[in-house]
C-alpha positions as protocol buffer text, in pm:
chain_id: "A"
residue {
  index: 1
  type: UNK
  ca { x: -3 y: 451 z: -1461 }
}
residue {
  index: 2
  type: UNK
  ca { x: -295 y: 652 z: -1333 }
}
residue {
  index: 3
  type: UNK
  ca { x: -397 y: 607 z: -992 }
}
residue {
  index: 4
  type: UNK
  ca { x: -767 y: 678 z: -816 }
}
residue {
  index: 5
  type: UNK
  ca { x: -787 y: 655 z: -462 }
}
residue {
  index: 6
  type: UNK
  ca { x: -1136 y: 625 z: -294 }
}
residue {
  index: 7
  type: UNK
  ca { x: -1178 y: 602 z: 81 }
}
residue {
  index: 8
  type: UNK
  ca { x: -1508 y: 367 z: 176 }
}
residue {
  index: 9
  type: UNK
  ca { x: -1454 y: 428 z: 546 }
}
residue {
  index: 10
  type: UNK
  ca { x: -1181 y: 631 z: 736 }
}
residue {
  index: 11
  type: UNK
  ca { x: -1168 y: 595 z: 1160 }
}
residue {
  index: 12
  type: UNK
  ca { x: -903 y: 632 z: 1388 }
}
residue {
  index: 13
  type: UNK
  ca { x: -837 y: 272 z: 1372 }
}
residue {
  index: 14
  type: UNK
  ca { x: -905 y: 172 z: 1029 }
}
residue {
  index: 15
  type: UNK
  ca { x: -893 y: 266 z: 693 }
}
residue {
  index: 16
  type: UNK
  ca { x: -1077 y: 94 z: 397 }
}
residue {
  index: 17
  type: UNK
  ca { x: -1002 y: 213 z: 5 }
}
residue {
  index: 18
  type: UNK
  ca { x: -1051 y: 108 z: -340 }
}
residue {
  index: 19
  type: UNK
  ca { x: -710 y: 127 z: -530 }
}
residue {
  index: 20
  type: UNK
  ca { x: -811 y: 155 z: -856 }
}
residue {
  index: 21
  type: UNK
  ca { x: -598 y: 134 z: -1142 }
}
residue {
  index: 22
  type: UNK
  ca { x: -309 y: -130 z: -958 }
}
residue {
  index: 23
  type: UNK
  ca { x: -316 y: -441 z: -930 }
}
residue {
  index: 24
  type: UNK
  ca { x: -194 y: -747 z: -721 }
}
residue {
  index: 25
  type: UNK
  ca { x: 183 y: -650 z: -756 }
}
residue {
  index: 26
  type: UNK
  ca { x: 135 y: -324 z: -611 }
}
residue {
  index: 27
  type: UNK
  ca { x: -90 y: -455 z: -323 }
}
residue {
  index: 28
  type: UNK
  ca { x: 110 y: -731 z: -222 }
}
residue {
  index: 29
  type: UNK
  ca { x: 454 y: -498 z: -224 }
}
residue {
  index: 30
  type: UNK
  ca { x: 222 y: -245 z: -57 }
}
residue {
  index: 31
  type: UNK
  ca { x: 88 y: -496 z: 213 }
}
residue {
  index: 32
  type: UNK
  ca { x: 397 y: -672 z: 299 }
}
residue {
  index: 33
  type: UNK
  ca { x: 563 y: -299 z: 372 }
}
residue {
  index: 34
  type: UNK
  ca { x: 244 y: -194 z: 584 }
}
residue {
  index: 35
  type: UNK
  ca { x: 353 y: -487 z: 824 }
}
residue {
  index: 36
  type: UNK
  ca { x: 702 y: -357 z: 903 }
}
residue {
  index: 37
  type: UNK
  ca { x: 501 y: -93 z: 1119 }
}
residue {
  index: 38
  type: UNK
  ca { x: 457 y: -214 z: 1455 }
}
residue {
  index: 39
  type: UNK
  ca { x: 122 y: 1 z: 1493 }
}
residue {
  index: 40
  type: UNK
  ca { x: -58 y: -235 z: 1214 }
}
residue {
  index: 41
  type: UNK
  ca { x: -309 y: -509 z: 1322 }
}
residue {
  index: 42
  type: UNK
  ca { x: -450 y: -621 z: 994 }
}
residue {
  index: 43
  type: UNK
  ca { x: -284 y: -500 z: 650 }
}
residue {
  index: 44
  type: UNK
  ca { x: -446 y: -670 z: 336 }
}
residue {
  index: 45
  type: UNK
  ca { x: -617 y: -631 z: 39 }
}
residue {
  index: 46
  type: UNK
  ca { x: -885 y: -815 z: -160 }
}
residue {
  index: 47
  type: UNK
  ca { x: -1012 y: -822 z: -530 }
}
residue {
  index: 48
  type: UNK
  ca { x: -1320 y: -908 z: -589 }
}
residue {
  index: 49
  type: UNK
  ca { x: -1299 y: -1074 z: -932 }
}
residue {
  index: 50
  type: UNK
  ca { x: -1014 y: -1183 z: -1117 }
}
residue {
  index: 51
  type: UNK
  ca { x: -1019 y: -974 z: -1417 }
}
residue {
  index: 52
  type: UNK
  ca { x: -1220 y: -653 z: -1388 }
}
residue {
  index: 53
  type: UNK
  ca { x: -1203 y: -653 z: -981 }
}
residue {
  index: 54
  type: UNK
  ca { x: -1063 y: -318 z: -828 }
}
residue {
  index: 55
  type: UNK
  ca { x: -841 y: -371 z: -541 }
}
residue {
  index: 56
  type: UNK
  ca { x: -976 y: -272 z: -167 }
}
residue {
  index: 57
  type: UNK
  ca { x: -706 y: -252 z: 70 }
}
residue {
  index: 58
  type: UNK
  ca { x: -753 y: -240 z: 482 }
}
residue {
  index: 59
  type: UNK
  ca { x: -578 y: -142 z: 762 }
}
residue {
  index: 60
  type: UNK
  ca { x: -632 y: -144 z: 1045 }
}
residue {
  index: 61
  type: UNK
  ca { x: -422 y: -38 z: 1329 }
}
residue {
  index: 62
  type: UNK
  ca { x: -363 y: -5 z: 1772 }
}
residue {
  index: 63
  type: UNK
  ca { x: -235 y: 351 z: 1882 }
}
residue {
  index: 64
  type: UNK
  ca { x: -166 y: 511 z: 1510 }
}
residue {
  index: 65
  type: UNK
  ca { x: -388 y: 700 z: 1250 }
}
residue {
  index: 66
  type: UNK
  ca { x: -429 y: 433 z: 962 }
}
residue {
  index: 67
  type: UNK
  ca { x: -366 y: 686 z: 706 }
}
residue {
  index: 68
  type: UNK
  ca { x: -60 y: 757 z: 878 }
}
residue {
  index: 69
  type: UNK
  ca { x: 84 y: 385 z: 881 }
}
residue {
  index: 70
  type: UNK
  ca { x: -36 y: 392 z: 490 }
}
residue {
  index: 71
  type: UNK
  ca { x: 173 y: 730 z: 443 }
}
residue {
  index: 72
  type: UNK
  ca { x: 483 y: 610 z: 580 }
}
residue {
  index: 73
  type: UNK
  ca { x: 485 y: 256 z: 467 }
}
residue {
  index: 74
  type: UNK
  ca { x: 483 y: 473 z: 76 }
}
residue {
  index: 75
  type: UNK
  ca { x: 765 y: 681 z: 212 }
}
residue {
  index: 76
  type: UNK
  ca { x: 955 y: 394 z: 268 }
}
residue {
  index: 77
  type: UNK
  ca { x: 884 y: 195 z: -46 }
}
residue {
  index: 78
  type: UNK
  ca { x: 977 y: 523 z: -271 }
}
residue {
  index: 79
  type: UNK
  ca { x: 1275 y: 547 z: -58 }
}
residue {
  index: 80
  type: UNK
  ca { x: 1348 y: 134 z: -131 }
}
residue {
  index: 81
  type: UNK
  ca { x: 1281 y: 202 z: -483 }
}
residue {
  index: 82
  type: UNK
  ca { x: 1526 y: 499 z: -532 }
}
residue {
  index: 83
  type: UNK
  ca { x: 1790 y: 297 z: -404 }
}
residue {
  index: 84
  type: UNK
  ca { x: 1715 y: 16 z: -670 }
}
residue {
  index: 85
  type: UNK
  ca { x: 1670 y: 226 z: -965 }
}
residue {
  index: 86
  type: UNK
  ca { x: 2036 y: 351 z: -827 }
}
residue {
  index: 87
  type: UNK
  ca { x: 2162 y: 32 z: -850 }
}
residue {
  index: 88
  type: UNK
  ca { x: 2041 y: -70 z: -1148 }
}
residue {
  index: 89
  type: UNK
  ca { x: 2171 y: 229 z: -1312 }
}
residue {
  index: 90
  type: UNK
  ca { x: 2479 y: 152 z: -1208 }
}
residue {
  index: 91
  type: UNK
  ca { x: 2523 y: -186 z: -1360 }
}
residue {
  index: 92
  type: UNK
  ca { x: 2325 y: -75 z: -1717 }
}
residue {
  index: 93
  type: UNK
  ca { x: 2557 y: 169 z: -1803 }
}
């Protein structure tokens, strides 16, 4: 799965990007991480339409660099899926 990444507006306290190439399962896991960071004020995403929509996430944050919260909260969901694809192994073989 390809992924393009374009930033519509970048400040200290928010970010604003088109994910394009995901969809809503990879926003929503994305989201729900970006609120385990106590820094984040508003974590979300939107599609526009349904079908041919491409998926603009904010975030928006109080006292940390929005592309940092974003940076992390992928750190930790590569970390969470590592440990999965462990487990799974384990069971499947």
């Amino acid at each position: 799965m390809a992924i393009d990444i374009e930033v519509l507006e970048s400040t200290k306290k928010r970010l604003r990007i088109k994910v394009k190439g995901t969809g809503h399962t990879f926003c929503n896991v994305l989201v729900d991480e970006l609120w385990n960071d106590d820094h984040v004020e508003v974590a979300a995403y939107s599609i526009k339409h349904p079908l041919v929509g491409v998926p603009e996430l904010i975030i928006e944050s109080k006292g940390k660099e929005p592309k940092k919260i974003l940076q992390d909260g992928i750190k930790r969901l590569k970390h969470a899926n590592d440990k999965a694809k462990k487990e799974f192994a384990k069971i499947l073989k």
